[in-house]
C-alpha positions as CSV (number, residue, x, y, z in Angstrom):
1,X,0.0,0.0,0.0
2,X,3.1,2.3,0.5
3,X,3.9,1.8,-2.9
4,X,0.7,2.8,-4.2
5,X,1.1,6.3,-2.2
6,X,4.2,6.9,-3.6
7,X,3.3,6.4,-6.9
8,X,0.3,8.4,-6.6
9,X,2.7,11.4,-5.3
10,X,4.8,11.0,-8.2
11,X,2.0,11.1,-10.6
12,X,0.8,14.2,-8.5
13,X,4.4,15.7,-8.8
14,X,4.6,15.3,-12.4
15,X,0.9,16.8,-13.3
16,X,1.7,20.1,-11.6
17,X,4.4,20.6,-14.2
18,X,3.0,18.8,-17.0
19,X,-0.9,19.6,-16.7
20,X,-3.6,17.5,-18.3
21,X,-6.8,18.1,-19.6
22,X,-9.8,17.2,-17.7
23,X,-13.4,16.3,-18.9
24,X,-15.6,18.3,-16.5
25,X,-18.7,17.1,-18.6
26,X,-17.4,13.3,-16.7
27,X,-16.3,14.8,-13.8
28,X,-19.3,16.6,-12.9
29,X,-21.6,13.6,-13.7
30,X,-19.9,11.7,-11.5
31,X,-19.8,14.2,-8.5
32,X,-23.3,14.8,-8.6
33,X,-24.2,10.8,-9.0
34,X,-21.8,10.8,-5.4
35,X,-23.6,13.3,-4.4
36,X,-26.5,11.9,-4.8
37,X,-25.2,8.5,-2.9
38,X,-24.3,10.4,0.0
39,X,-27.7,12.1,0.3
40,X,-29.5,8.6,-0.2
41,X,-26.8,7.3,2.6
42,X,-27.3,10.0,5.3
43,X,-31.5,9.7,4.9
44,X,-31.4,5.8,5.3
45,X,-28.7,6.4,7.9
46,X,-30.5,8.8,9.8
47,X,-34.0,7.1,10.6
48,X,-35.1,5.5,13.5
49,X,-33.4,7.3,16.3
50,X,-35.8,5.7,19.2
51,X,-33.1,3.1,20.7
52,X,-31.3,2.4,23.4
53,X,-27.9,0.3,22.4
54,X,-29.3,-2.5,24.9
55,X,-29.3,0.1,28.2
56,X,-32.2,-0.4,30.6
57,X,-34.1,2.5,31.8
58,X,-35.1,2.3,35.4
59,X,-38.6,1.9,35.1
60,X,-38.0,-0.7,32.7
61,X,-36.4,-2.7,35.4
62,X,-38.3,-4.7,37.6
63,X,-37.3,-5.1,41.1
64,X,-38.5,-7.9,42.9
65,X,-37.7,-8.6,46.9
């Protein structure tokens, strides 16, 4: 995996000297499709927010002598 940052920094290096063109009409389609994702992600994410993580309230509990 170390290798794979390096070369990614190399490649980084080497395109701010030597620039490349970049199709914003594909770019953007695929930004807003993310986009999109991480909308549909947060919604289904954020639902039911009525539960406990297995804690007991107290008068939940029942005490018996």
């Amino acid at each position: 995996m170390g290798l794979v940052a390096i070369g990614i920094g190399v490649e980084a290096v080497l395109r701010l000297f030597e620039p490349v063109a970049v199709a914003f009409g594909e770019a953007m389609i695929i930004a807003i499709l993310g986009l999109a994702v991480n909308i549909v992600s947060a919604v289904l994410l954020s639902g039911n927010r009525d539960h406990r993580h297995g804690e007991q309230r107290l008068d939940d509990a029942q005490v018996t002598p």
